[in-house]
C-alpha positions as semicolon CSV with decimal commas, in nm:
position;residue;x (nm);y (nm);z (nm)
1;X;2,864;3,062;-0,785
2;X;2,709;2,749;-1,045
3;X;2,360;2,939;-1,187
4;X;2,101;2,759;-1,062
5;X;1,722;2,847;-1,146
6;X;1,480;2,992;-0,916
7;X;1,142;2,842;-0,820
8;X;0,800;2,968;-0,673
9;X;0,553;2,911;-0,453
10;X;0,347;2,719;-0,684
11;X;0,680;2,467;-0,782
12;X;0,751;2,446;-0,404
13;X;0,375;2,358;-0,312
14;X;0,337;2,065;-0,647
15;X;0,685;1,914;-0,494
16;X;0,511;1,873;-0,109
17;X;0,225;1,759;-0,260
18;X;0,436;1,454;-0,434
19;X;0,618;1,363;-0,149
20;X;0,289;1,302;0,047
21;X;0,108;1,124;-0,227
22;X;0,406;0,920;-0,279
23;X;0,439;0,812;0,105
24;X;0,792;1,014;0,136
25;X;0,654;1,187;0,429
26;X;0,302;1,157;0,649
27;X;0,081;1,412;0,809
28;X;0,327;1,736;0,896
29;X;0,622;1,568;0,816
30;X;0,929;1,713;0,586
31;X;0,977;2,028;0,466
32;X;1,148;2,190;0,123
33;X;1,265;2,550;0,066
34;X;1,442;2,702;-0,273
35;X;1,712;3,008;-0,254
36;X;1,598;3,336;-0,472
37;X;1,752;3,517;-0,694
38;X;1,760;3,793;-0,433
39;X;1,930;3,548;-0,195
40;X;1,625;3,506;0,020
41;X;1,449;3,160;0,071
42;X;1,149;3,010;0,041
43;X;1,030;2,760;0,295
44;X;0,752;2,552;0,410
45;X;0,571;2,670;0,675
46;X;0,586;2,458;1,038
47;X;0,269;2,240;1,150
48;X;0,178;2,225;0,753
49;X;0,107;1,866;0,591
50;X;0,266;1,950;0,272
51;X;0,001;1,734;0,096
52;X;-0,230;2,022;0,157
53;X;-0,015;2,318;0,107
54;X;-0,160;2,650;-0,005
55;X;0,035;2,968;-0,075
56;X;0,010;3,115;0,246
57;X;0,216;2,789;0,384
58;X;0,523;2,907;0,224
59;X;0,711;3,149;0,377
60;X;0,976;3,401;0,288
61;X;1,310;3,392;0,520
62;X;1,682;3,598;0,527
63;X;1,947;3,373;0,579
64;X;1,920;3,452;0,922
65;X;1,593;3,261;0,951
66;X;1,397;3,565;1,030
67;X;1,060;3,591;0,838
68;X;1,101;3,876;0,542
69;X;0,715;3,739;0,419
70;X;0,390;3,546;0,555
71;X;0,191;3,504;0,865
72;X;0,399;3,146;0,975
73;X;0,701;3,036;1,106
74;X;0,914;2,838;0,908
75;X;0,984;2,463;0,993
76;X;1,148;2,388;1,316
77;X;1,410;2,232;1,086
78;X;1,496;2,563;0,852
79;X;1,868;2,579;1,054
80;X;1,935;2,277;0,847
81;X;1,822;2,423;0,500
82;X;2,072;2,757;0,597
83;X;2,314;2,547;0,695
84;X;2,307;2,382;0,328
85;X;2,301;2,700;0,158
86;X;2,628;2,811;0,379
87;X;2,784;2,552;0,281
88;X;2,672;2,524;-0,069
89;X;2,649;2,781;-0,267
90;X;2,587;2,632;-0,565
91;X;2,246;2,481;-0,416
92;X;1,940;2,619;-0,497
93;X;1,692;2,392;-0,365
94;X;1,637;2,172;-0,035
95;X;1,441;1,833;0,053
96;X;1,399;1,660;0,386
97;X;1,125;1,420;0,401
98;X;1,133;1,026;0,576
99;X;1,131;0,793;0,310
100;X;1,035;0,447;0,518
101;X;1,265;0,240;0,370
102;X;1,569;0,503;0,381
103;X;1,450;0,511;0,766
104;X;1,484;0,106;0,780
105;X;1,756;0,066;0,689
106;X;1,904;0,340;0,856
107;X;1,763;0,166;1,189
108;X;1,935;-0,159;1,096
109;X;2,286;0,009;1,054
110;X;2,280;-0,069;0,681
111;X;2,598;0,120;0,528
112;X;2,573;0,231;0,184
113;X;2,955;0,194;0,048
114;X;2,894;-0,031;-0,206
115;X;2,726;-0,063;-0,525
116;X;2,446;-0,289;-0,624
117;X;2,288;-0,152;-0,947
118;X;2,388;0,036;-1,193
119;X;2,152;0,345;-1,196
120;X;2,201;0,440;-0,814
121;X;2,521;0,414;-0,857
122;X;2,565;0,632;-1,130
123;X;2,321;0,894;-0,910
124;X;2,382;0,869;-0,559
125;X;2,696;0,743;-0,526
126;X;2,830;0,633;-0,166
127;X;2,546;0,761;0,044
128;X;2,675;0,921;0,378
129;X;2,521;0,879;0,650
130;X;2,474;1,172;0,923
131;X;2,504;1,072;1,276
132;X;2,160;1,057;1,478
133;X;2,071;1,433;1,547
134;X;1,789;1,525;1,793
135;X;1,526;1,646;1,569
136;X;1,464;2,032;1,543
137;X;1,778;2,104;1,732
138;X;2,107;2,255;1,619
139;X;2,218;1,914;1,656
140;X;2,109;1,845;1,308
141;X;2,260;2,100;1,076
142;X;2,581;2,044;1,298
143;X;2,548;1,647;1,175
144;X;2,493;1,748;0,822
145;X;2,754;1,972;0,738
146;X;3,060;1,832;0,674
147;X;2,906;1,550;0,440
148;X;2,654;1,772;0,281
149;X;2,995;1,945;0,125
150;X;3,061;1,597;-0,039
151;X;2,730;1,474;-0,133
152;X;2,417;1,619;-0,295
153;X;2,224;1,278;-0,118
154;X;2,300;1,275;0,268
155;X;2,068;1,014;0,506
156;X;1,967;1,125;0,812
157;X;2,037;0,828;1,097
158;X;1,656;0,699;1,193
159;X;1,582;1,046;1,055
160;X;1,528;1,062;0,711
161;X;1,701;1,166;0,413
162;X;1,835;1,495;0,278
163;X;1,879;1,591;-0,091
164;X;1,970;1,878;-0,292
165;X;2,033;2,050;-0,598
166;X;2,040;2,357;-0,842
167;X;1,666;2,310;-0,925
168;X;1,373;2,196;-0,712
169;X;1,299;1,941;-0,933
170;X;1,676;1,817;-0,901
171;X;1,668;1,763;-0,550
172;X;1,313;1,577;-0,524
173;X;1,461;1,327;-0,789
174;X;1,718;1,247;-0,628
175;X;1,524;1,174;-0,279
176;X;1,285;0,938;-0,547
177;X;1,627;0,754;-0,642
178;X;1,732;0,705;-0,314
179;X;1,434;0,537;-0,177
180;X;1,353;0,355;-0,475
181;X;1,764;0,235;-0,458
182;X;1,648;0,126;-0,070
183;X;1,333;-0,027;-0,127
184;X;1,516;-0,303;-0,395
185;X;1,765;-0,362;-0,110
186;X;1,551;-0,408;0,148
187;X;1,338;-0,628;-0,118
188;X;1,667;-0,838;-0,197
189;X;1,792;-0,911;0,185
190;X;1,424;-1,050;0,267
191;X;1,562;-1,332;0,045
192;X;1,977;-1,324;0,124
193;X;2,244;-1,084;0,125
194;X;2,243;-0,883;-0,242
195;X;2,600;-0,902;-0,442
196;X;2,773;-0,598;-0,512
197;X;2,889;-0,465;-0,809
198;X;3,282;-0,565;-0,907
199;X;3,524;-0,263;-0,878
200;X;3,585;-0,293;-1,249
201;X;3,241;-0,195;-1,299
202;X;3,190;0,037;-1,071
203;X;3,527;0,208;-1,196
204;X;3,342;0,245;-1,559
205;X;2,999;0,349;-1,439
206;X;3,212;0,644;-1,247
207;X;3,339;0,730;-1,588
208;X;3,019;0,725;-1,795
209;X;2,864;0,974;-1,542
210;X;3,021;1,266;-1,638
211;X;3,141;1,165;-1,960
212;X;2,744;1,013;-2,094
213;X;2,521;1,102;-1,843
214;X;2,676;1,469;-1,776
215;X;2,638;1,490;-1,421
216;X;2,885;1,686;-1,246
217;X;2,697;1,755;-0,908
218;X;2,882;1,590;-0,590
219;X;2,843;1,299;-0,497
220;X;3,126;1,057;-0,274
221;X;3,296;0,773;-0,500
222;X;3,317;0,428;-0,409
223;X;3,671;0,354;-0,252
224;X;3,888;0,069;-0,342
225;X;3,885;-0,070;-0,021
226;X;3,531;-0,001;0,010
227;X;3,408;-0,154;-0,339
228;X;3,611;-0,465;-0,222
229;X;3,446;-0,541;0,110
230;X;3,169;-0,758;0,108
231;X;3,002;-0,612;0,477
232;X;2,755;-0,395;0,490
């Protein structure tokens, strides 16, 4: 298992609080949990607008689900957040929240197999996209987990979006990427149809990833085939 570092309450409680002030989620929307060192988790608690968390809104689960520490259940959508950790070991930390333009576009059919700038591509790579799952059913971490195991950024179909990472503060960046990457798209087809990157380009962006950037975590290359189609 990667090391990955272990946050608390107060970490957990700063990152809700950004996601509301930032319009990521809305009232009781989203919810974020972080693995222990112990191999327990830390979760938000259900009903909670995380812009308002307190302490006693975080909760302590097994991997099981089952409450370990707290007076609240955990959100209705933990069995996603296990199903992660199952999956990945090497994740410590857990973000679902509804970015509106991720949403948007995901109710629009927009596909995200090729490249427009630089920076997203470098950090999210070829965003999957999970088939609609009814929320807060087992239909969701079911949808998840095979492209979960190839991508650290997953959309949720008219969902949301799911990121993760070793840190906390890995995983809410990359949910800040993803729906700043959307909001430029959905800026640039209010005026045409944006232009992709070439597949020369996108072939040495891939490379100065790992070998300038440093990033190693998964995320799904652009395909040949893929960086040459001009569809969304």
């Amino acid at each position: 298992m990667e090391t990955h570092a272990y946050c608390v309450r107060q970490q957990l409680i700063e990152t809700g609080k950004k996601m509301y002030q930032r319009g990521l989620i809305i009232a009781t929307e989203g919810n974020i949990s972080c693995r222990q060192k112990d191999g327990t988790i830390l979760a938000t608690a259900s009903g909670v607008c995380k812009g308002e968390m307190q302490e006693a809104d975080v909760v302590r689960i097994d991997t099981a689900g089952r409450v370990l520490a707290g007076d609240r259940l955990p959100s209705t959508e933990i069995k996603m957040h296990l199903e992660v950790y199952r999956q990945r070991p090497d994740v410590g930390a857990v973000v679902h929240a509804h970015p509106p333009y991720v949403v948007a576009l995901s109710l629009i059919g927009f596909g995200w197999k090729k490249a427009y700038m630089p920076e997203s591509a470098i950090m999210l790579g070829a965003v999957p996209v999970a088939p609609y799952a009814r929320p807060s059913t087992g239909q969701v971490p079911e949808s998840i987990r095979e492209p979960i195991r190839q991508s650290d950024i997953v959309i949720l179909e008219r969902h949301g979006s799911l990121t993760v990472g070793q840190t906390l503060e890995e995983a809410y960046q990359k949910l800040e990427i993803l729906e700043h990457t959307a909001r430029v798209i959905w800026l640039a087809l209010q005026v045409g149809q944006p232009e992709p990157l070439p597949p020369e380009e996108i072939e040495a962006l891939m490379k100065l990833r790992e070998t300038v950037y440093g990033l190693k975590y998964p995320i799904i290359h652009f395909s040949a085939s893929e960086r040459s189609d001009q569809t969304s």
